[in-house]
N, C-alpha and C positions, 0 to 999 in steps of 0.2 A: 590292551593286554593280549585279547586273540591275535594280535597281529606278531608280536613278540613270541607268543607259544607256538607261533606255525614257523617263524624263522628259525627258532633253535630246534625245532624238529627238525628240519630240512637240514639243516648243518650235523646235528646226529646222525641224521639218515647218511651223508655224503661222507661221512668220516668213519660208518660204518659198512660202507661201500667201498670204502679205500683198505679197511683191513681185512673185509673177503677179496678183493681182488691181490693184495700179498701174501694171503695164504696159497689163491691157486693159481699165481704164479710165480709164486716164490719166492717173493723179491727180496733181497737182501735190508736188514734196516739196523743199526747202530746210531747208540747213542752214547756222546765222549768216547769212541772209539770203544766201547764194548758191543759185542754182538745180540741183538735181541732174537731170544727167541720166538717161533713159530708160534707157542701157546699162550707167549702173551696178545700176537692178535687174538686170538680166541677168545682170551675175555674182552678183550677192547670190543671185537666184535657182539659181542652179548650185553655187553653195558650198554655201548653208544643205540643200540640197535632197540633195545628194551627203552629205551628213552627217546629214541625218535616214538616210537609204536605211543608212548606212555602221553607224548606232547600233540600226536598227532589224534591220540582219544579222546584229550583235553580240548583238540579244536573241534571236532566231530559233536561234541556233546554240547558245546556250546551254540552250535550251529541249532541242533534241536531244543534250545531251552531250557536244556539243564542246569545243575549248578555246580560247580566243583571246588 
């Protein structure tokens, strides 16, 4: 299961690395040819990113012998 919770962190992390890197610089993104805006990275960017953090304290804790 630690090993599952540090993957999808790591995939969080990277996905929300991908929506700060199109907000500063600006990349263009559509979907079915509608244009997305700028502030939906922003919450991509705060979800994906709160849940790397969220999976990445889940393995941290486990590491000390906690329980979750």
């Amino acid at each position: 299961m630690r090993a599952y919770i540090l993957i999808t962190g790591v995939i969080f992390a990277i996905v929300a690395l991908v929506h700060l890197l199109r907000l500063l610089w600006d990349w263009p993104a559509e979907v079915a040819g509608l244009a997305v805006p700028p502030w939906v990275s922003w919450i991509a960017f705060l979800v994906a990113g709160a849940l790397a953090i969220w999976a990445f304290s889940l393995v941290a804790g486990d590491r000390r012998g906690g329980s979750q």
